[in-house]
TIPA-828900 format. One record per residue: residue number from 1; x, y, z of N, C-alpha, C, O, CB in turn. Coordinates in steps of 0.05 Angstrom, whole numbers, plus 32768, in hexadecimal, padded with zeros to 4 digits. Glycine has a CB too. Layout:
<resi: NUM | npx: X | npy: Y | npz: Z | capx: X | capy: Y | capz: Z | cpx: X | cpy: Y | cpz: Z | opx: X | opy: Y | opz: Z | cbpx: X | cbpy: Y | cbpz: Z>
...
END
This chain:
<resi: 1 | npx: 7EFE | npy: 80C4 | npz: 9554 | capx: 7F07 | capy: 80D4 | capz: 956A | cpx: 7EF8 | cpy: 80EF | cpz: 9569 | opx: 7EED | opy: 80F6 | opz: 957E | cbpx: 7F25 | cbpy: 80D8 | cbpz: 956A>
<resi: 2 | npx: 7EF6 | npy: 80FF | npz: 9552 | capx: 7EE7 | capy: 811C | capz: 954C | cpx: 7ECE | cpy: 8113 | cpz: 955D | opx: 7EC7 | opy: 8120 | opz: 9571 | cbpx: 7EDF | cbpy: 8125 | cbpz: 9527>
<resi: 3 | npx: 7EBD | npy: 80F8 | npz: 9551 | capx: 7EA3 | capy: 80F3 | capz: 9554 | cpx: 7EA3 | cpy: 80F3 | cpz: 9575 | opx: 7E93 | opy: 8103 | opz: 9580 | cbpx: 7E98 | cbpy: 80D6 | cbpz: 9543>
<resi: 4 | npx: 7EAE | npy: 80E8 | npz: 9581 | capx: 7EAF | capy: 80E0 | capz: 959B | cpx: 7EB8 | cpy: 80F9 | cpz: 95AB | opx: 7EB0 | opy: 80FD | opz: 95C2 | cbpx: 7EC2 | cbpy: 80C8 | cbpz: 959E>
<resi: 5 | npx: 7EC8 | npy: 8109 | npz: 959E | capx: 7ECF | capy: 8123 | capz: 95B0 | cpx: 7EAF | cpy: 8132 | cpz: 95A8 | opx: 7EAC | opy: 8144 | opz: 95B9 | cbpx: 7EF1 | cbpy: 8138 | cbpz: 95A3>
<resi: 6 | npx: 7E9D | npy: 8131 | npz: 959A | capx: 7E89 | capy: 814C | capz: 958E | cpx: 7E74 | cpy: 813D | cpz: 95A6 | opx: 7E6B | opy: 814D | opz: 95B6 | cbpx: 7E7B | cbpy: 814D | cbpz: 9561>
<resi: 7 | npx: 7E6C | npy: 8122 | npz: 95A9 | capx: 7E5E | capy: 8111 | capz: 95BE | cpx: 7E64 | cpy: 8117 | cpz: 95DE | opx: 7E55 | opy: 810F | opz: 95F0 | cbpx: 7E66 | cbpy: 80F3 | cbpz: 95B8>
<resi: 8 | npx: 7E80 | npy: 8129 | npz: 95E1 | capx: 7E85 | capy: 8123 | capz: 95FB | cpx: 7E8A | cpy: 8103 | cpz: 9609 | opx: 7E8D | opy: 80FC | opz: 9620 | cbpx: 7E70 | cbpy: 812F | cbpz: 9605>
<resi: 9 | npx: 7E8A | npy: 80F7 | npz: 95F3 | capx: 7E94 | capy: 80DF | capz: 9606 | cpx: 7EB7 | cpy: 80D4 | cpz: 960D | opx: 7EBC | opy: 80BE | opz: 9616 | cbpx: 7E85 | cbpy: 80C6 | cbpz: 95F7>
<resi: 10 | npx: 7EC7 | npy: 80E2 | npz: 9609 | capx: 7EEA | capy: 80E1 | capz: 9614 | cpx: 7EE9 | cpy: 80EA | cpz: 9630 | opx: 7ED5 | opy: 80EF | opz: 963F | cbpx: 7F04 | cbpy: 80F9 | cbpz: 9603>
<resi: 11 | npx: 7F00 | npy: 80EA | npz: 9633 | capx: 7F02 | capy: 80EE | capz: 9658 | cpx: 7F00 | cpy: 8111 | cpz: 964F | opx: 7EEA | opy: 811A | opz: 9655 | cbpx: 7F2B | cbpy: 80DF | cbpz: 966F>
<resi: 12 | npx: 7F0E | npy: 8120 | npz: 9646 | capx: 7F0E | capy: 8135 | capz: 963F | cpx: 7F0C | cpy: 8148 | cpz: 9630 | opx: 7F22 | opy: 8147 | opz: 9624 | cbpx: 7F15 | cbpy: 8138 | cbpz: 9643>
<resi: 13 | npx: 7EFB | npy: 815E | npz: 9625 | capx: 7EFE | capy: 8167 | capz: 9610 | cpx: 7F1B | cpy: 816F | cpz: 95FE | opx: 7F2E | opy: 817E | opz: 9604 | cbpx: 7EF0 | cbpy: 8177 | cbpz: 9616>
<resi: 14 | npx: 7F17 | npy: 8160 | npz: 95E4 | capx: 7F37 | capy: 8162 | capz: 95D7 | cpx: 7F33 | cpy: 817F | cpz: 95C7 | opx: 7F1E | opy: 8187 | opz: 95BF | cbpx: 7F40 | cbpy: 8143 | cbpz: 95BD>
<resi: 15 | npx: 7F4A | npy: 818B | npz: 95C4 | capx: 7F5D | capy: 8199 | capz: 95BC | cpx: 7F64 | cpy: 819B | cpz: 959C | opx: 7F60 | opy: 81AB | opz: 958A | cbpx: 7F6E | cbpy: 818F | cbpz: 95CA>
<resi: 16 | npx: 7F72 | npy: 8183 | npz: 95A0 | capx: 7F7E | capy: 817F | capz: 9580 | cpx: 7F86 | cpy: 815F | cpz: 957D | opx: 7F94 | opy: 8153 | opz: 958D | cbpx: 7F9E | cbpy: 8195 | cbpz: 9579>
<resi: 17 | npx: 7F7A | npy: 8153 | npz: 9562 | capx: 7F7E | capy: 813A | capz: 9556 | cpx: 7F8C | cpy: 8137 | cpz: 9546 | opx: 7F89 | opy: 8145 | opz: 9531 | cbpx: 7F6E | cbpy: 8130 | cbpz: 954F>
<resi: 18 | npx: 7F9F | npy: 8124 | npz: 9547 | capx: 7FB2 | capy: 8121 | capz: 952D | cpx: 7FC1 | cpy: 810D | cpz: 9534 | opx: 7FB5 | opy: 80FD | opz: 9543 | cbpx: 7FC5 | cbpy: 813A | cbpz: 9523>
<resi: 19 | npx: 7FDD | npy: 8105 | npz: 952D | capx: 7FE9 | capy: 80E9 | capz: 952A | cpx: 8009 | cpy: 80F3 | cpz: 9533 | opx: 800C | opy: 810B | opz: 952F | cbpx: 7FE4 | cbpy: 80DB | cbpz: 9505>
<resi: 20 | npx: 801D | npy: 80E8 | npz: 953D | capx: 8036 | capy: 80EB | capz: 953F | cpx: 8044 | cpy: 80D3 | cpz: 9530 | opx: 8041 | opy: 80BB | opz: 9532 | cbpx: 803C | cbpy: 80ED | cbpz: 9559>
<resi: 21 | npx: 804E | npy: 80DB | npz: 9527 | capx: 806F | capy: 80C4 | capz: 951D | cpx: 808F | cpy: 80CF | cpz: 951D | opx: 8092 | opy: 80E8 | opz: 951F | cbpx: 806C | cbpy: 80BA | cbpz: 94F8>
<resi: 22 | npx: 80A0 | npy: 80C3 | npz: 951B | capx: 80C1 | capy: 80C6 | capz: 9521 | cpx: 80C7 | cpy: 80AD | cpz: 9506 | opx: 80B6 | opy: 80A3 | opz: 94F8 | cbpx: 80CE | cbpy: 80BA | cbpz: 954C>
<resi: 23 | npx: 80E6 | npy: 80A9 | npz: 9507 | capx: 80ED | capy: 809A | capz: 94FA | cpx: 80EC | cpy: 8082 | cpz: 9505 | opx: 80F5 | opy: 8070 | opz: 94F8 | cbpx: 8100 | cbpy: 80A0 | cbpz: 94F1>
<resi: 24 | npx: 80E2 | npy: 807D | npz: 951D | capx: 80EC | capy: 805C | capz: 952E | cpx: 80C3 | cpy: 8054 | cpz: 952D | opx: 80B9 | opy: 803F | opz: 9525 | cbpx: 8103 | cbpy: 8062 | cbpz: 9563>
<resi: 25 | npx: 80B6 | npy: 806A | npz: 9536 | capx: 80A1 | capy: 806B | capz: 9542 | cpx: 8082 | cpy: 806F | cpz: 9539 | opx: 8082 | opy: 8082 | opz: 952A | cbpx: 80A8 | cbpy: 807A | cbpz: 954E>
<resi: 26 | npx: 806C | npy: 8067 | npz: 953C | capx: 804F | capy: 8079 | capz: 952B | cpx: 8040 | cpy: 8075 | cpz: 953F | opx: 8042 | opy: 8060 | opz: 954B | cbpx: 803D | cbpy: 806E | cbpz: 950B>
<resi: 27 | npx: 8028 | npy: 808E | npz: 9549 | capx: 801C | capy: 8088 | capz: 9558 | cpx: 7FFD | cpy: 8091 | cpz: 9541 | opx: 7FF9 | opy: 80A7 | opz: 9537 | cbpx: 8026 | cbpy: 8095 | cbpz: 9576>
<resi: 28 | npx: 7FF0 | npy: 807D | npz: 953F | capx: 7FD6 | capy: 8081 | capz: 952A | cpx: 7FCE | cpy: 809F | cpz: 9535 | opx: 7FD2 | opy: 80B6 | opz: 952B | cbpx: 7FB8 | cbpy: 8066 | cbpz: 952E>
<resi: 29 | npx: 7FBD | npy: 8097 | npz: 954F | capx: 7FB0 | capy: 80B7 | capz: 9559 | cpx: 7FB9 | cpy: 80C5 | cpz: 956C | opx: 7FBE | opy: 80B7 | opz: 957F | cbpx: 7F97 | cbpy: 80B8 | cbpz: 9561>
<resi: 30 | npx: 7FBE | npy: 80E5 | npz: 9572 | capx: 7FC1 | capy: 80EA | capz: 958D | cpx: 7FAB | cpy: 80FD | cpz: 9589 | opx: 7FA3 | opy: 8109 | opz: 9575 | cbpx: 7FDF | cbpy: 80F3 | cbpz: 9599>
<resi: 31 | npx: 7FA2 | npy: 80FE | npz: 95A3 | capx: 7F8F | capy: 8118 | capz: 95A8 | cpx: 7F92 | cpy: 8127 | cpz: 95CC | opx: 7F96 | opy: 8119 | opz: 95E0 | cbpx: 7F69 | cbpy: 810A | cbpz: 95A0>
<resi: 32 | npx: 7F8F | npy: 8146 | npz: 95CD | capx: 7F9C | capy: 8145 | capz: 95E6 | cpx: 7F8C | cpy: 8164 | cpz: 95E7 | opx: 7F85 | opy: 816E | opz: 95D1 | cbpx: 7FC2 | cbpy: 8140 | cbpz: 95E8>
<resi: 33 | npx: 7F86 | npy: 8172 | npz: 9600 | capx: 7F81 | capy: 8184 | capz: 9608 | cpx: 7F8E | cpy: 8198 | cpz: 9613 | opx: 7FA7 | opy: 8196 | opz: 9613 | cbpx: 7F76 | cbpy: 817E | cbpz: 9611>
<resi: 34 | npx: 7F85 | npy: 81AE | npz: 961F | capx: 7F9B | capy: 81C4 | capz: 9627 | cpx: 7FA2 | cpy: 81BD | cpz: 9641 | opx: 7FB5 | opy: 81CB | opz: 9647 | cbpx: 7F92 | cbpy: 81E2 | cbpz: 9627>
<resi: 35 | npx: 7F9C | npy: 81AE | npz: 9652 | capx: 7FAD | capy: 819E | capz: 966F | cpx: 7FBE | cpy: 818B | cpz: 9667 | opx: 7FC6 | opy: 817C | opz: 9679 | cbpx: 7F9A | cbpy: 818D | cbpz: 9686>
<resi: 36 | npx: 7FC6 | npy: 8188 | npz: 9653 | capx: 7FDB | capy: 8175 | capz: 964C | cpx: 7FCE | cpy: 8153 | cpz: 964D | opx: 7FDB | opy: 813E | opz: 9653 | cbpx: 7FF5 | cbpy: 817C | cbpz: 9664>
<resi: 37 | npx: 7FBC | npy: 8155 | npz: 9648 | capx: 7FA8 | capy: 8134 | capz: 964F | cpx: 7FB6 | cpy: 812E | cpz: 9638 | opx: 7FBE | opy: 813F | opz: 9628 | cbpx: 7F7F | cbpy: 812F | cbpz: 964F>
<resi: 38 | npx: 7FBB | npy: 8110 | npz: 9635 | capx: 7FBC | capy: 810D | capz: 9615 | cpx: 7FA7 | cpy: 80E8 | cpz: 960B | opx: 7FA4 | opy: 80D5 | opz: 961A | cbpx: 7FE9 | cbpy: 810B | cbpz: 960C>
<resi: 39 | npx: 7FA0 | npy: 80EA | npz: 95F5 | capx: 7F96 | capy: 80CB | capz: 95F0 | cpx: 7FAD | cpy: 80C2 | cpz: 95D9 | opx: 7FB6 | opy: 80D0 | opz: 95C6 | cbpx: 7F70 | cbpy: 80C9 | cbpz: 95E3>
<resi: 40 | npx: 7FB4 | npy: 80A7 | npz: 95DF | capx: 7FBF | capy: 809C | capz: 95C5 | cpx: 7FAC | cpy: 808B | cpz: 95BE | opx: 7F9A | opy: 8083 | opz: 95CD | cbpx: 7FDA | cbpy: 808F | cbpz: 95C5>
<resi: 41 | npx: 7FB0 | npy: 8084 | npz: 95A3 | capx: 7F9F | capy: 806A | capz: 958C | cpx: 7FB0 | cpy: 8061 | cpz: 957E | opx: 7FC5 | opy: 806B | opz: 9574 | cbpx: 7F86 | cbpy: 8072 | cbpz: 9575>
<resi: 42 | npx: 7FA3 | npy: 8044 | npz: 957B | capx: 7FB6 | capy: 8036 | capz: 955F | cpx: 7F99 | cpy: 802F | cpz: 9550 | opx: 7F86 | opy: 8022 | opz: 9558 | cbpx: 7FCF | cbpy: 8013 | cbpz: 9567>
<resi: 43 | npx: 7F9B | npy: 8039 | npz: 953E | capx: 7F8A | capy: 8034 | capz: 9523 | cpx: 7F8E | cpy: 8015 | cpz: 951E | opx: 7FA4 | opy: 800A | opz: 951F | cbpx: 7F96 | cbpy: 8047 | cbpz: 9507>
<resi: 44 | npx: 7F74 | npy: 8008 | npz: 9517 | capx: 7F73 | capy: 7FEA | capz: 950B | cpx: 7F59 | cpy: 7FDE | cpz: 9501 | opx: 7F43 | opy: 7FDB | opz: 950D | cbpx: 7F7A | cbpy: 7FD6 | cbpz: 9520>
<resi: 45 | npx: 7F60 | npy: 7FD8 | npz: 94E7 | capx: 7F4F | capy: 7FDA | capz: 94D2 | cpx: 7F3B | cpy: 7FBC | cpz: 94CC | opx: 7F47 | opy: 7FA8 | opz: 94C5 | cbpx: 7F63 | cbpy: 7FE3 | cbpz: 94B9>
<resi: 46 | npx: 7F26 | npy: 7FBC | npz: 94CF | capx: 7F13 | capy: 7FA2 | capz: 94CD | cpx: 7F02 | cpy: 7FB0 | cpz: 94AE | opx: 7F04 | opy: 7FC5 | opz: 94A2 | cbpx: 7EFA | cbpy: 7F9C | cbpz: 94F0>
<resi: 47 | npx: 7EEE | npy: 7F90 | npz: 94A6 | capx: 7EDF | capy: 7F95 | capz: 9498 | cpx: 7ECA | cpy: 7F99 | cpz: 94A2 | opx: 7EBA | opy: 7FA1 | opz: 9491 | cbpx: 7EDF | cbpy: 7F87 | cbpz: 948A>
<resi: 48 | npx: 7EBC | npy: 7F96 | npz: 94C5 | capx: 7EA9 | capy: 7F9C | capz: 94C7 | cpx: 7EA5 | cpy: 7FAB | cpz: 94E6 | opx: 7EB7 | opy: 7FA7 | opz: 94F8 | cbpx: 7E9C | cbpy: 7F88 | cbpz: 94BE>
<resi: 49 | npx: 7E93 | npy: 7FB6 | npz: 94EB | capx: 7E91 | capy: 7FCA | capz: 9503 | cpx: 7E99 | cpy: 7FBB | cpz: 951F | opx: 7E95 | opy: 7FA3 | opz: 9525 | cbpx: 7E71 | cbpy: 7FD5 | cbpz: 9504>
<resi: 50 | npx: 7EA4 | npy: 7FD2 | npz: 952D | capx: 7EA6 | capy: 7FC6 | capz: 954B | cpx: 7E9E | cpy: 7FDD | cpz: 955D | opx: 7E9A | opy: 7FF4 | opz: 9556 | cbpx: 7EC6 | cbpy: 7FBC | cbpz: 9552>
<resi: 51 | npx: 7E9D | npy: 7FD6 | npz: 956D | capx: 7E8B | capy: 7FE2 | capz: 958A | cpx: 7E9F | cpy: 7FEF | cpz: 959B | opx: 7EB7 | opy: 7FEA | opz: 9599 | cbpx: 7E7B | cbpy: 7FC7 | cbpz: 95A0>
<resi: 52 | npx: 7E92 | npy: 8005 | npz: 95B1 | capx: 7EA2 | capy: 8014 | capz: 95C3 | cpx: 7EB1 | cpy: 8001 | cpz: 95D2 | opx: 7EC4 | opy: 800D | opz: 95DC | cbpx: 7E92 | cbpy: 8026 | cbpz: 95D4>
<resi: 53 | npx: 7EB1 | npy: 7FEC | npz: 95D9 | capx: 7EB3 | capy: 7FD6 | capz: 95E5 | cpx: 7ECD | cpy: 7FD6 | cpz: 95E1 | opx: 7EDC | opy: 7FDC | opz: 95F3 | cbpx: 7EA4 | cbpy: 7FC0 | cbpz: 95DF>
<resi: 54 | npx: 7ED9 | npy: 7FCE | npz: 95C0 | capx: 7EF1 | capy: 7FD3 | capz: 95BC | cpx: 7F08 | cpy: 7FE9 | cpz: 95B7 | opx: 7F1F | opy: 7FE8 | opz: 95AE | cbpx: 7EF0 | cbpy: 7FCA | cbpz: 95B0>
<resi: 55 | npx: 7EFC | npy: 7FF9 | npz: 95BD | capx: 7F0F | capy: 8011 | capz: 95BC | cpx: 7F1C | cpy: 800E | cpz: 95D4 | opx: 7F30 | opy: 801C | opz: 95D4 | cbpx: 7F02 | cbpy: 802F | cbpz: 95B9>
<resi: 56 | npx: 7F1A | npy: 8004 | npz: 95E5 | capx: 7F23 | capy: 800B | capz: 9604 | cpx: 7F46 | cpy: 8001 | cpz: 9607 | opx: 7F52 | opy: 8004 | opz: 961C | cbpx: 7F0C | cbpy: 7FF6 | cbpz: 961D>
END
């Protein structure tokens, strides 16, 4: 996400990156700007590389 925000390639320049959780809940990534935009992610782990293709 850092890499992709420094590229300009997100819908918007982010703000701040980091993760939320609760006792019921986890959200791997949030990242969000000062208009209140926000992105969520779920982190998932392979042994070998994948493409922009799958992030979507």
């Amino acid at each position: 996400m850092k890499n992709l925000n420094r590229k300009n390639v997100l819908p918007f320049k982010v703000r701040s990156i980091g993760r939320w959780w609760n006792n019921k809940e986890e959200i791997d990534i949030v990242a969000y700007d000062d208009q209140q935009s926000f992105i969520f992610g779920e982190c998932k782990w392979k042994n070998k590389s994948v493409g922009l293709n799958e992030l979507s």
